[in-house]
Structures are given as structure tokens and as C-alpha cells.
C-alpha positions in Angstrom: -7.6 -45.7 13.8 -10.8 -43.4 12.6 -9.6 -39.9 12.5 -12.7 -38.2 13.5 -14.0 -34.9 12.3 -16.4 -33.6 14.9 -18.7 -31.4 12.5 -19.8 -34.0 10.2 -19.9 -36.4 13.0 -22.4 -34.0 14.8 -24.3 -33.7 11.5 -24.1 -37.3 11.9 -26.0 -38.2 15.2 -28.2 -35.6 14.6 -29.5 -37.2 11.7 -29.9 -41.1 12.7 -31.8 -39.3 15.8 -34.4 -37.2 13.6 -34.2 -40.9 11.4 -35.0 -43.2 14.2 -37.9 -41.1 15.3 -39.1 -41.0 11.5 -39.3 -44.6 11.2 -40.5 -44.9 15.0 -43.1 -42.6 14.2 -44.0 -44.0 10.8 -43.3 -47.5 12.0 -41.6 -48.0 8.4 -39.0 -50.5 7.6 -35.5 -50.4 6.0 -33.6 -48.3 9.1 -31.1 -50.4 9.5 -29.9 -49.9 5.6 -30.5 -45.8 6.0 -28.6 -45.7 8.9 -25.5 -47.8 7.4 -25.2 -45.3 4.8 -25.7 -41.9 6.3 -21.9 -40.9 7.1 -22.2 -41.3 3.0 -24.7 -38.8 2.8 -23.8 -36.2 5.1 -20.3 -36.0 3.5 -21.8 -35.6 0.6 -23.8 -32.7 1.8 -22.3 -31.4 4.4 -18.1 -31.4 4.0 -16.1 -28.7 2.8 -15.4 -31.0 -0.2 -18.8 -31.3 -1.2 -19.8 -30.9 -4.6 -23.6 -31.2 -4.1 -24.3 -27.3 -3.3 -26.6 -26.8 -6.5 -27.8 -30.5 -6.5 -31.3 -31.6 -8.7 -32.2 -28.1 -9.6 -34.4 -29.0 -12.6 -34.8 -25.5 -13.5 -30.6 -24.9 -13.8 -29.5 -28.6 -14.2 -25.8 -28.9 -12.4 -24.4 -31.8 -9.9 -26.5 -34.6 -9.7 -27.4 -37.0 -7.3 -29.4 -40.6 -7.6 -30.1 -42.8 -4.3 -30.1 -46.0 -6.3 -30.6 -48.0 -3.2 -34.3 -45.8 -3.0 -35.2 -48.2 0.2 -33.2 -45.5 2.3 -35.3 -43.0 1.1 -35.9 -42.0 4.9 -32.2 -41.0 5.3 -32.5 -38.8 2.6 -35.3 -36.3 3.5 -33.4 -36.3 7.1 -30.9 -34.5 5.1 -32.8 -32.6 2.5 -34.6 -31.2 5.9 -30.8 -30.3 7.3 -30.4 -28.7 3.9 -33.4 -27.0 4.2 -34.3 -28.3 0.7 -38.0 -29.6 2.2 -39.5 -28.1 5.5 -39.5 -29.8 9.0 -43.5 -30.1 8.3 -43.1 -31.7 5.1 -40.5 -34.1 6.6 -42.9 -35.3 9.8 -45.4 -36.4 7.2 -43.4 -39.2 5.8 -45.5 -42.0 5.0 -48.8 -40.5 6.1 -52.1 -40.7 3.1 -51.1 -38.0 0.5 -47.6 -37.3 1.8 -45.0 -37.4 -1.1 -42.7 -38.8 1.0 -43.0 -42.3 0.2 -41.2 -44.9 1.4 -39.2 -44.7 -1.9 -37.9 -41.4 -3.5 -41.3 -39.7 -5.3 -39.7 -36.8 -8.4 -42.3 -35.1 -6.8 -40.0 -34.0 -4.0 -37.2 -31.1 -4.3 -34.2 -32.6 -4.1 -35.2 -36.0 -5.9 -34.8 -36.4 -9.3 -35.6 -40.0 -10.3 -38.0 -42.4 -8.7 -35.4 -45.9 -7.4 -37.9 -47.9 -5.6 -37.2 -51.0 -8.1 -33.5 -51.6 -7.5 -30.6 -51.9 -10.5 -31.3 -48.4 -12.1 -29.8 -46.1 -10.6 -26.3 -45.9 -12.5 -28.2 -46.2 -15.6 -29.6 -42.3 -14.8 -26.3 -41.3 -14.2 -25.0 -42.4 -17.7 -27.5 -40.9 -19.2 -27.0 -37.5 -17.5 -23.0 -37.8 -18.2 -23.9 -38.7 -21.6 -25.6 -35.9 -22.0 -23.1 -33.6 -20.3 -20.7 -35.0 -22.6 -22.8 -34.0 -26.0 -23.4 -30.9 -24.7 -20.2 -29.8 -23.7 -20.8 -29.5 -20.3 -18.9 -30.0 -16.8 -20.7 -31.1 -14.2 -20.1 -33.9 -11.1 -23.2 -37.1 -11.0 -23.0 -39.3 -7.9 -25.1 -42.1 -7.3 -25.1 -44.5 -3.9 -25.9 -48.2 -4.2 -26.4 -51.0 -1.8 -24.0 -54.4 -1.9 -27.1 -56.2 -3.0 -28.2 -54.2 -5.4 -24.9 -55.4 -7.4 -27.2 -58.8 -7.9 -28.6 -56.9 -10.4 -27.9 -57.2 -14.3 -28.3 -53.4 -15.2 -26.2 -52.2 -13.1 -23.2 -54.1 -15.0 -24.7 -53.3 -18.2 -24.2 -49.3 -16.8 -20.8 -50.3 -15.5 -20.0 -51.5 -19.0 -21.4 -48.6 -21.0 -19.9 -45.7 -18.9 -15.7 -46.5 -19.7 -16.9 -47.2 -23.0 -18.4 -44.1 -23.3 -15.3 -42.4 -21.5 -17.8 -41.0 -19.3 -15.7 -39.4 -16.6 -18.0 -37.6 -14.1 -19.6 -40.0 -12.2 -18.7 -41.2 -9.0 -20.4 -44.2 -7.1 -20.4 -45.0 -3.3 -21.8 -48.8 -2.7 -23.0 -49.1 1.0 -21.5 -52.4 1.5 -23.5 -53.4 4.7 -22.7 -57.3 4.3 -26.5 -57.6 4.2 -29.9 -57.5 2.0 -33.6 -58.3 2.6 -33.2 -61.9 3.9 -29.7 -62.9 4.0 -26.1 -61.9 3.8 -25.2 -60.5 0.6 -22.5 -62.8 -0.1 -24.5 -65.9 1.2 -27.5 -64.8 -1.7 -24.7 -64.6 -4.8 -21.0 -64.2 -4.9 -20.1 -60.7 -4.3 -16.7 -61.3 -3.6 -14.2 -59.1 -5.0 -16.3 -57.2 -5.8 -13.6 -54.3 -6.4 -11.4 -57.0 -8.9 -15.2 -57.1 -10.6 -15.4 -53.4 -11.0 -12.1 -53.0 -12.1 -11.9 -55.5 -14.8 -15.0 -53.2 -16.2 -12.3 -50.5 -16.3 -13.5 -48.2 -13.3 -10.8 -46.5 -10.4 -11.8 -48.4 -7.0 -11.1 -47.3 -4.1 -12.3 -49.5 -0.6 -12.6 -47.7 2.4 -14.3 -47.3 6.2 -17.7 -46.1 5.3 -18.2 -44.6 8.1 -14.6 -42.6 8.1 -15.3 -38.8 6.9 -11.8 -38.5 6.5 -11.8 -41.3 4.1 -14.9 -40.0 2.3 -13.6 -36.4 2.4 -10.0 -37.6 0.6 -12.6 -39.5 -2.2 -14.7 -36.0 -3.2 -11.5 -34.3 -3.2 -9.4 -36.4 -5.0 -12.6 -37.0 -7.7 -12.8 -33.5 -7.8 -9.1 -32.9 -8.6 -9.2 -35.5 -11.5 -12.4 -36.9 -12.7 -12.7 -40.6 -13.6 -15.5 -43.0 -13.7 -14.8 -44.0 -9.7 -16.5 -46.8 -7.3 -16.2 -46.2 -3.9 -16.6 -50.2 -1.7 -17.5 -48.1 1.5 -17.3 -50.9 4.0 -20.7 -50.2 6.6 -22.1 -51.5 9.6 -26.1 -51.9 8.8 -27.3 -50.0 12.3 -24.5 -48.0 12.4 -24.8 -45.8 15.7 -27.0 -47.7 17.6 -25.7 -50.9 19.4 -28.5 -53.4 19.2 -29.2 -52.3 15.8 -25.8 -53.4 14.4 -25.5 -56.2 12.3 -28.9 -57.2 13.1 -30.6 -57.8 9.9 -33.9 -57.6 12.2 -33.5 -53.7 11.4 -34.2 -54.4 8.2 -38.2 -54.4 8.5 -38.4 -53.8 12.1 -39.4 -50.2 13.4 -38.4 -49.3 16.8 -40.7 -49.4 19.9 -40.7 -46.8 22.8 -38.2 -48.3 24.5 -36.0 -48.9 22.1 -36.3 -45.2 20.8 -35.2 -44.3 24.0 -32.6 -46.7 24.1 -31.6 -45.0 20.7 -31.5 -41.3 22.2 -29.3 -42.3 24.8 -26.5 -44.4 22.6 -26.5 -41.0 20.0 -26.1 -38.9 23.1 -28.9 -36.6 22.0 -31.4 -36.4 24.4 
């Protein structure tokens, strides 16, 4: 059974609502893979355990965090906006000419601190910031969230190589395991599976949980945060997550919803 906790899950709908009206607005792609990993995000930003309260201040470097799955870039600014880290107006003009809001992460943006429209790299920044934290004596958290797919990709096992070499303890990874990518199921495109026996004969801590359980995700910040260890999070997802017809539907992967289906949408999130 999903223990709930009704803050975060009000946080929640909230934020696939102000999402599905982005993309519907937009008419973007990739909603179905922003939606299956938003529980991820707002416990990251939003739960008591957080550690992301001085996140990607270039001017006073601290807690980091890298969206290496950049294709759910639209989640994201959902909850930067939340944050108040951009503005409402900055946040409607996703996608438009001259908007920084791209459909990938732009640097340009408060809040972002690496471009991750090209997929594989994201873990890579991380090392290099716990590197760095690690020469320099200092103690801060980096946090990075990948898709399933994503893990097709060589650099991200040359990063999962190089950070227990490095003993490079401060860095904890959620992969948005959504049992899909672009065109297929992930496992049908190359053999994910087990993909925690994969990640722990690299010498990381794995833990596999409901991705879409805030208690689950709650007990990961605060356990990290207790003891530090290079940590990989398999957050079992639903691609669509929240919206019925959307779930497990790779469809969502492109498609951007109509005026009906928006509607439809309100109604399921019980915003209306």
C-alpha cells in the first residue's frame, strides 16, 4: 500500500495541471516522460527532507542539481515557477521565438546549470562537481535524475565507473524507470535488466522503489543525508502518471494534448 502524504501530493497535481496546460499550450512533446517523473522532482523540492534549498546558485555554489534526462525540461520550470526561482510570465513563454525556455534545459535559466538536451551526460557533471567538492574540502549534496533509456548510453557507465573509484560520496541518482523511450520499450531496445545487479557490481548503494511513493522518496533523502554514499535510486514510474489515458501510452511521448483531452486532464487531477 502507498502511504500517502497529502502536501506533496497536492504539490503534485498541481504541477502535472500547470504541465499539461504548458505542453497544451506549446503543443510540445515529451509529457508523458515529465509527468512520470514529477513525484521525483517535487520531493526533491518540496519535502521536509529536501536538500535542494540553495540549489544552482552560481554566485555561492552549494547542492546541485542536473536533469540528465533534459527532454523533461517542461517539468522542471513547473517547479522552478512553484519555487519561485523563474516568474509565472517567464514560465507561459516556454517554447515561444526568443524564450529561454527551450524544450531542453538552456544555462541561461536560474535554476539550470548545465545544458542535457543530448542524453548520457548528466552524471558526468555531477562527478565533476563531487570531484571538485572533494579537492576543495567541501560538503555539499549533487543529485542528478535520469531516464531508463538513457542507461543505453556508454558515458553514463563510464561516470558510474569513475565516481566509486574516486570515492566520491555525495551524489545521489534517481533513474525514472518508465519501462519506455522514444520508440519502444526500454527493455525491448537493449537489455536493461537488472539493472540494479548492473549498478551494483559498479560498487554503488541501490535502492528500488515506487516512484511515485513520497514516503519512499522521503526515506531515500533522509537516509542519504544521514550517511552519504554514491546511491542509485530504480524509481519504478508509470509514463503519464496522473492522467488515465496517458498511462503507459507511449503516444504521450510526442503527442500534445487537444481541448478535450486538456479537459479530460483537469477533471482526472481534480483541479478544475
Amino acid at each position: 500500500m502507498i502511504r500517502k502524504n497529502k502536501k506533496l501530493e497536492k504539490i503534485a497535481n498541481e504541477l502535472r495541471l500547470d504541465l499539461v496546460k504548458l505542453v497544451h499550450k506549446s503543443k510540445t512533446a515529451h509529457l508523458g516522460s515529465s509527468l512520470s517523473c514529477m513525484d521525483i522532482l517535487v520531493t526533491l523540492y518540496f519535502s521536509k527532507f529536501g536538500l535542494l534549498k540553495s540549489l544552482n546558485n552560481r554566485n555561492n555554489p552549494t547542492n546541485t542539481f542536473t536533469l540528465s534526462k533534459g527532454h523533461a525540461a517542461p517539468a522542471l520550470y513547473t517547479v522552478l515557477k512553484k519555487r519561485k526561482i523563474i516568474s509565472n510570465k517567464l514560465l507561459n513563454s516556454y517554447s515561444e521565438p526568443g524564450s529561454p525556455l527551450e524544450e531542453h534545459p538552456n544555462p541561461k535559466i536560474k535554476g539550470v546549470l548545465v545544458a542535457s538536451g543530448s542524453l548520457g551526460h548528466g552524471l558526468s557533471f555531477a562527478a565533476g562537481f563531487s570531484l571538485s567538492d572533494k579537492i576543495n574540502n567541501k560538503k555539499y549534496y549533487h543529485f542528478v535524475l535520469m531516464s531508463d533509456g538513457e542507461c543505453n548510453e556508454g558515458s553514463v557507465w563510464e561516470a558510474a565507473m569513475f565516481i566509486p573509484g574516486k570515492k566520491l560520496n555525495n551524489i545521489l541518482v534517481f533513474i525514472d524507470c518508465n519501462q519506455w523511450q522514444a520508440t519502444d520499450r526500454t527493455k525491448d531496445v537493449l537489455k536493461f535488466e537488472p539493472i540494479s545487479d548492473k549498478w551494483k557490481s559498479f560498487g554503488w548503494k541501490v535502492k528500488e522503489i515506487n516512484g511515485h511513493n513520497f514516503k519512499a522518496l522521503e526515506k531515500v533523502l533522509k537516509e542519504f543525508k544521514k550517511k552519504p554514499s554514491a546511491t542509485v535510486v530504480i524509481c519504478r514510474t508509470i509514463k503519464g502518471k496522473g492522467i488515465s489515458f496517458m498511462e503507459n501510452n507511449n503516444l504521450w511521448h510526442y503527442r500534445s494534448p487537444n481541448n478535450i483531452e486538456l479537459e479530460k486532464a483537469k477533471k482526472e487531477l481534480k483541479i478544475l
